[in-house]
N, CA, C and O atoms as a Tinker XYZ file with bonds, in Angstrom:
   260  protein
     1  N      8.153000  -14.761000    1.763000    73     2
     2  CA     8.080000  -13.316000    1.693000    64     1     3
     3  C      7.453000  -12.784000    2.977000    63     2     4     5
     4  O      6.374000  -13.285000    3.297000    81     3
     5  N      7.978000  -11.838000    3.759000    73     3     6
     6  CA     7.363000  -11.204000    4.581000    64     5     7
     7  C      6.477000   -9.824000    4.312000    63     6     8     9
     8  O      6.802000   -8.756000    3.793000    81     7
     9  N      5.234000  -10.283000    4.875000    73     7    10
    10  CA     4.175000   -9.305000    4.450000    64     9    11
    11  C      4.150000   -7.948000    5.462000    63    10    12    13
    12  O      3.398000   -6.986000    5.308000    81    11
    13  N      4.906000   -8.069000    6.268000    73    11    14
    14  CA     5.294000   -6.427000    7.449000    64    13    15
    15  C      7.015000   -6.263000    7.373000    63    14    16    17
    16  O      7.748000   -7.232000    7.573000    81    15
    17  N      7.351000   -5.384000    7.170000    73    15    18
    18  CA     8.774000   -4.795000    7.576000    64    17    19
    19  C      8.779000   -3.790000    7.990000    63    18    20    21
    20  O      8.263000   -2.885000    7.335000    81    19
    21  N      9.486000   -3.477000    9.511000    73    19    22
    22  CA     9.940000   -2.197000    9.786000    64    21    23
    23  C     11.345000   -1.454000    9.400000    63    22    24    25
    24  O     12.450000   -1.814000    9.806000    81    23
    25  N     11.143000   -0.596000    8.731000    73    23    26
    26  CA    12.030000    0.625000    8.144000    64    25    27
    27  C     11.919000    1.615000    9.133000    63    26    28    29
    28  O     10.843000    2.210000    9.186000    81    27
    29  N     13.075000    2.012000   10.173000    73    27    30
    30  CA    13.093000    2.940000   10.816000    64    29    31
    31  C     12.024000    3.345000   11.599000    63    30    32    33
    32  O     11.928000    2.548000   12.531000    81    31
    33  N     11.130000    4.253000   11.666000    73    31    34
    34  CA     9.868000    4.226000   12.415000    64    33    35
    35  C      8.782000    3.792000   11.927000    63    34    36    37
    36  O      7.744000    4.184000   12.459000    81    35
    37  N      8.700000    2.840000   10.752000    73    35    38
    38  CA     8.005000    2.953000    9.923000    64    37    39
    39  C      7.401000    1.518000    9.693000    63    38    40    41
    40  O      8.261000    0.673000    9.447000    81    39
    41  N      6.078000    1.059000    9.721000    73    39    42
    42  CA     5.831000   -0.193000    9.323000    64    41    43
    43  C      5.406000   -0.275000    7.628000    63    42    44    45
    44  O      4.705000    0.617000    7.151000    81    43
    45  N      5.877000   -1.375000    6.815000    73    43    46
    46  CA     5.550000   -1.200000    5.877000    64    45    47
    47  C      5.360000   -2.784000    5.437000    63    46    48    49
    48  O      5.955000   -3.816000    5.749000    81    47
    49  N      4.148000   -2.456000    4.485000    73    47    50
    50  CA     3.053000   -4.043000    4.366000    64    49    51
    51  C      3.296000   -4.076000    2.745000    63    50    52    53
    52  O      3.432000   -3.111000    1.994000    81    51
    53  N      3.308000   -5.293000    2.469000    73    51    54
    54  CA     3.493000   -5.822000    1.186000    64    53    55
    55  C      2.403000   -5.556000   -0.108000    63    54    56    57
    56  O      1.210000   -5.817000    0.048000    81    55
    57  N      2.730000   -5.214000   -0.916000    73    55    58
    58  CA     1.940000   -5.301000   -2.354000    64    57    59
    59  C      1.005000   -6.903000   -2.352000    63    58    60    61
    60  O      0.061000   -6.945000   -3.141000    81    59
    61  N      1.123000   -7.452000   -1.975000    73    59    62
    62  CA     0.142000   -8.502000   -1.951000    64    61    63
    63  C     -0.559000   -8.523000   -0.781000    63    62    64    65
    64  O     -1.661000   -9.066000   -0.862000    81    63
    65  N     -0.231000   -8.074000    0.320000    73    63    66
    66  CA    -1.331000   -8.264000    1.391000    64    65    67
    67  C     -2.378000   -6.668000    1.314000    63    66    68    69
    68  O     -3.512000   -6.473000    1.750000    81    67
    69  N     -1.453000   -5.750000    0.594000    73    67    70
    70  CA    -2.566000   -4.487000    0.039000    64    69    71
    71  C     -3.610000   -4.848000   -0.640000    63    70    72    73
    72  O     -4.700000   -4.385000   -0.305000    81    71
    73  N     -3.517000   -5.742000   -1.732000    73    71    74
    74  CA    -3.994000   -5.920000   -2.805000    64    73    75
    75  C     -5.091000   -7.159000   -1.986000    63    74    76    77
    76  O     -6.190000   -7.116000   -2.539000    81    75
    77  N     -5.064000   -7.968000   -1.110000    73    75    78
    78  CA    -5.999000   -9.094000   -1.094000    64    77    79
    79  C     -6.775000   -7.941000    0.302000    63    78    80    81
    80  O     -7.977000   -8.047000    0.543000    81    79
    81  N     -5.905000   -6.936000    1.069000    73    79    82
    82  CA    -7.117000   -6.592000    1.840000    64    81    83
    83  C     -8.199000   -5.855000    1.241000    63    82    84    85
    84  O     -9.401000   -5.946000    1.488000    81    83
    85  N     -7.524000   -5.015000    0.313000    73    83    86
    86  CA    -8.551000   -4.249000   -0.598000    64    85    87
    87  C     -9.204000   -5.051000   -1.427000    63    86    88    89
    88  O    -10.181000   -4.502000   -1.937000    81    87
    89  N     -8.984000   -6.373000   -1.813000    73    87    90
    90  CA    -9.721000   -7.090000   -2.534000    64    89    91
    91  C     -9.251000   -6.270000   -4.051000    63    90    92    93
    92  O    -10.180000   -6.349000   -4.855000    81    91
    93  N     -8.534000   -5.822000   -4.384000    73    91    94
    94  CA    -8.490000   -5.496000   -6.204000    64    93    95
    95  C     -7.314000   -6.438000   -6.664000    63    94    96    97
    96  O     -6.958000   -7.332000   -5.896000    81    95
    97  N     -6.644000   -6.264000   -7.990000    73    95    98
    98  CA    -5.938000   -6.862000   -8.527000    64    97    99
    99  C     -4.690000   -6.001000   -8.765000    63    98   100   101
   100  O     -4.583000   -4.841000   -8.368000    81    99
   101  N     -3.964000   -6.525000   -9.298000    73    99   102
   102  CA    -2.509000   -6.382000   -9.096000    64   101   103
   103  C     -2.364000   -4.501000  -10.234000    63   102   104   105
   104  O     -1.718000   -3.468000  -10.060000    81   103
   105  N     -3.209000   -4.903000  -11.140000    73   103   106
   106  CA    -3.713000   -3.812000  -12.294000    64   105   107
   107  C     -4.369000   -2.560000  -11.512000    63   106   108   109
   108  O     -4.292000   -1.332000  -11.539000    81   107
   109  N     -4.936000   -3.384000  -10.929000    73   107   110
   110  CA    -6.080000   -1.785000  -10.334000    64   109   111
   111  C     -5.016000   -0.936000   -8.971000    63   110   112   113
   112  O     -5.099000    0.222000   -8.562000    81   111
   113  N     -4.035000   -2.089000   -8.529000    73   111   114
   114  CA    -3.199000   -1.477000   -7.597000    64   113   115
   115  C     -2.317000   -0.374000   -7.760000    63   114   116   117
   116  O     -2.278000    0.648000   -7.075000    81   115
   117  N     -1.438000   -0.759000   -8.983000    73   115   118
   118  CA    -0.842000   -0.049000  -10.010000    64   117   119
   119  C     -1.655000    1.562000  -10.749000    63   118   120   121
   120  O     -1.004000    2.606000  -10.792000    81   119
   121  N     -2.686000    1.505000  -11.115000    73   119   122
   122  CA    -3.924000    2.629000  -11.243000    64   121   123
   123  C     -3.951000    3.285000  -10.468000    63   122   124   125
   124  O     -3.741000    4.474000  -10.710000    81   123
   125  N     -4.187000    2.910000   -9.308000    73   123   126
   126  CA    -4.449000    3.508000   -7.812000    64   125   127
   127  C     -3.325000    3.929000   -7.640000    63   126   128   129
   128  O     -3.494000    4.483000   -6.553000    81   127
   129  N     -1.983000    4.139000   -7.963000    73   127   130
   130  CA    -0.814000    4.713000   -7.301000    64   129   131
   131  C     -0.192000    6.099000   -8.986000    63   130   132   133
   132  O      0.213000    5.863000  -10.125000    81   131
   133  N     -0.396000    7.127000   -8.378000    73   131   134
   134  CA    -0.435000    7.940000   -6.672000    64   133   135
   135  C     -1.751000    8.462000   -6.530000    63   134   136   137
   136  O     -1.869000    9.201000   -5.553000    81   135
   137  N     -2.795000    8.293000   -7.231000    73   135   138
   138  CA    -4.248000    9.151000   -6.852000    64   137   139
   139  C     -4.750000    8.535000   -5.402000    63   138   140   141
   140  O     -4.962000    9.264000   -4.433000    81   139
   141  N     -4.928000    6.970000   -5.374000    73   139   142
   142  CA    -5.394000    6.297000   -4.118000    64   141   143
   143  C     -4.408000    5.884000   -3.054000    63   142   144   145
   144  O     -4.546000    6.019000   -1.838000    81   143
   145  N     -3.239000    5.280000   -3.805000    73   143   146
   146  CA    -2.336000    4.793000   -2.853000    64   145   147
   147  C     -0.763000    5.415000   -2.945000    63   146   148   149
   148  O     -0.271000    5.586000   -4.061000    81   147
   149  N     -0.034000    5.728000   -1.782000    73   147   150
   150  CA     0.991000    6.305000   -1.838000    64   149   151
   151  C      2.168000    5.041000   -2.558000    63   150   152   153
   152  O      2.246000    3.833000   -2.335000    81   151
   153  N      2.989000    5.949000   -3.491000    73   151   154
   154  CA     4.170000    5.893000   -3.858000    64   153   155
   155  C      5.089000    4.335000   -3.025000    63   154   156   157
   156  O      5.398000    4.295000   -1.834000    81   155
   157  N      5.311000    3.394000   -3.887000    73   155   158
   158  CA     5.207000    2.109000   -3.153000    64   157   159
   159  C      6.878000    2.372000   -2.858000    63   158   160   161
   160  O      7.465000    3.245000   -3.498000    81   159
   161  N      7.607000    1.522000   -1.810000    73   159   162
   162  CA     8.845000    1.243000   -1.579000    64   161   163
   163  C      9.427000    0.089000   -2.130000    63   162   164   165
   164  O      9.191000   -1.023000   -1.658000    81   163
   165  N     10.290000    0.296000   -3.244000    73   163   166
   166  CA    11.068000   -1.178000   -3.695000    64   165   167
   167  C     12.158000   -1.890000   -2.515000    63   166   168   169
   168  O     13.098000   -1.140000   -2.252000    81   167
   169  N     12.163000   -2.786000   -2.015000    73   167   170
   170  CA    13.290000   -3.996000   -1.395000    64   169   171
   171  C     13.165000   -4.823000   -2.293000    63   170   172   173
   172  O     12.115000   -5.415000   -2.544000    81   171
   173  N     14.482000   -4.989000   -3.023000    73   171   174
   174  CA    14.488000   -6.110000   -3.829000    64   173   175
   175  C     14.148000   -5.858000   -4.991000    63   174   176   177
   176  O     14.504000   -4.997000   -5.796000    81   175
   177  N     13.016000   -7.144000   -5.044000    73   175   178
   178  CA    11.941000   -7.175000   -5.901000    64   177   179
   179  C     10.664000   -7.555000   -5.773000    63   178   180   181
   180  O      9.911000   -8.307000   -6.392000    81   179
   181  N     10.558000   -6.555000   -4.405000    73   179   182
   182  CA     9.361000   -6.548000   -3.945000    64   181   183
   183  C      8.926000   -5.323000   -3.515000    63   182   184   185
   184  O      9.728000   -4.515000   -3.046000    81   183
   185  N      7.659000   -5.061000   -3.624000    73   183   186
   186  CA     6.832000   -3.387000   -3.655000    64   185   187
   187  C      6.507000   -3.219000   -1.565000    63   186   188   189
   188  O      6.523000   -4.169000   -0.782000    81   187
   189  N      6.403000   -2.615000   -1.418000    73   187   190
   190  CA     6.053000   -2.298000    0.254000    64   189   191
   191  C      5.618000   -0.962000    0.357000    63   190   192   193
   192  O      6.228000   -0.083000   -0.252000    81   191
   193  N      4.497000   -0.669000    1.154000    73   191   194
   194  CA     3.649000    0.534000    1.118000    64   193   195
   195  C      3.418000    1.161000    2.699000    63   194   196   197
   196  O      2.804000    0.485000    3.525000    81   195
   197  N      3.830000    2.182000    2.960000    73   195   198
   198  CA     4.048000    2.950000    4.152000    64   197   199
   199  C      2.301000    2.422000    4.598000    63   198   200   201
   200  O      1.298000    2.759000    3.970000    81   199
   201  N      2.333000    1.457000    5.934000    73   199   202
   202  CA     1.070000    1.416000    6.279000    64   201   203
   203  C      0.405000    2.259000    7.005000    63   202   204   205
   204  O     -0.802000    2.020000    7.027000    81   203
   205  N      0.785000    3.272000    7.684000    73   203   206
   206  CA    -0.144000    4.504000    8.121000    64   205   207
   207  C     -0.807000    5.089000    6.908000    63   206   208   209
   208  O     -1.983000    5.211000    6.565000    81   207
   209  N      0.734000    5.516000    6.198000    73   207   210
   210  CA    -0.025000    6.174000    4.536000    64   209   211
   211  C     -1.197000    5.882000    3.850000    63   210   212   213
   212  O     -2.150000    6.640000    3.668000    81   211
   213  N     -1.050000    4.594000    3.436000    73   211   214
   214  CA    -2.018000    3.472000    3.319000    64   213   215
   215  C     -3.494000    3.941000    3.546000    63   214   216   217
   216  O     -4.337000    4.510000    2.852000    81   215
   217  N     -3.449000    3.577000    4.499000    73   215   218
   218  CA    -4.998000    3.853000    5.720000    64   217   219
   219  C     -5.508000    5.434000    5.655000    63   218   220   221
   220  O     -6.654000    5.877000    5.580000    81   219
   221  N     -4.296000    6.079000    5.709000    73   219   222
   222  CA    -4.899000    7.485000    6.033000    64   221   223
   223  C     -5.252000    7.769000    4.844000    63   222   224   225
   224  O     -6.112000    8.639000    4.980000    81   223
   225  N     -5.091000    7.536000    3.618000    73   223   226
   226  CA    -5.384000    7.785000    1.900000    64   225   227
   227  C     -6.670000    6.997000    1.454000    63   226   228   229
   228  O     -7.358000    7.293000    0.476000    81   227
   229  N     -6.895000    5.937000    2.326000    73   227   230
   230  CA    -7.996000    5.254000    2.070000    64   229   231
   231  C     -9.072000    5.762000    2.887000    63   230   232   233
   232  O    -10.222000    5.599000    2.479000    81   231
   233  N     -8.870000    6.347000    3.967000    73   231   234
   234  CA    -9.810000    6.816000    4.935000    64   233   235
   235  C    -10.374000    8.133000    4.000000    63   234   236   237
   236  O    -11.546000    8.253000    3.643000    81   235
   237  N     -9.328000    9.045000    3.701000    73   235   238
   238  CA    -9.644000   10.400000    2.734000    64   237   239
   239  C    -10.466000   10.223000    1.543000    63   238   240   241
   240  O    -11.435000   10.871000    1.146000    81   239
   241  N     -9.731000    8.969000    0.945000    73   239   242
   242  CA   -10.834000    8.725000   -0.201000    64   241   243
   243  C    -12.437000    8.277000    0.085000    63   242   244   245
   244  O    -13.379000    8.713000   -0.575000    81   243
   245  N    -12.575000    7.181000    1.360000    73   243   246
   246  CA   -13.374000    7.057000    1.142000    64   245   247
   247  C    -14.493000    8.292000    2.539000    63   246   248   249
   248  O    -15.484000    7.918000    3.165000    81   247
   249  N    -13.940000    9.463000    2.592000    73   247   250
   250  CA   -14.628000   10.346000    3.447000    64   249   251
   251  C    -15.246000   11.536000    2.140000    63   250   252   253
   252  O    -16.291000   12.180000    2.234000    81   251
   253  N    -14.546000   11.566000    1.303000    73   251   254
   254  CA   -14.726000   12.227000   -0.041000    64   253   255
   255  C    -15.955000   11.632000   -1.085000    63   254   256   257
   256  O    -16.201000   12.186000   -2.157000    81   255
   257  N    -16.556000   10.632000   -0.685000    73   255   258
   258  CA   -17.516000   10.234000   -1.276000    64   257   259
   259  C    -18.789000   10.885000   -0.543000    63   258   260
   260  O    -19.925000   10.642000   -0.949000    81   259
């Protein structure tokens, strides 16, 4: 499985390398979408998450504390 794909201008990182950088579980990832994490991209049968999006949603959340 590749954990980066580019889509057009777009880099996008895998549901498992989200999940082990944030350290949560596959459950809490799922929770987190759409309050924490943007709206995932299906290939296949596999999840992929706009990685700017990503970052900039995690940066907001955690500037909001």
């Amino acid at each position: 499985m590749r954990e980066r794909i580019m889509l057009s201008d777009r880099e996008l990182v895998s549901a498992p390398s989200i999940i082990k950088r944030l350290g949560i579980s596959y459950e809490t990832m799922y929770r987190w979408i759409p309050d924490v994490l943007p709206p995932p991209i299906r290939i296949g049968k596999r999840l992929y998450f706009d990685k700017d999006e990503v970052e900039n949603r995690i940066l907001l959340t955690q500037d909001s504390k």
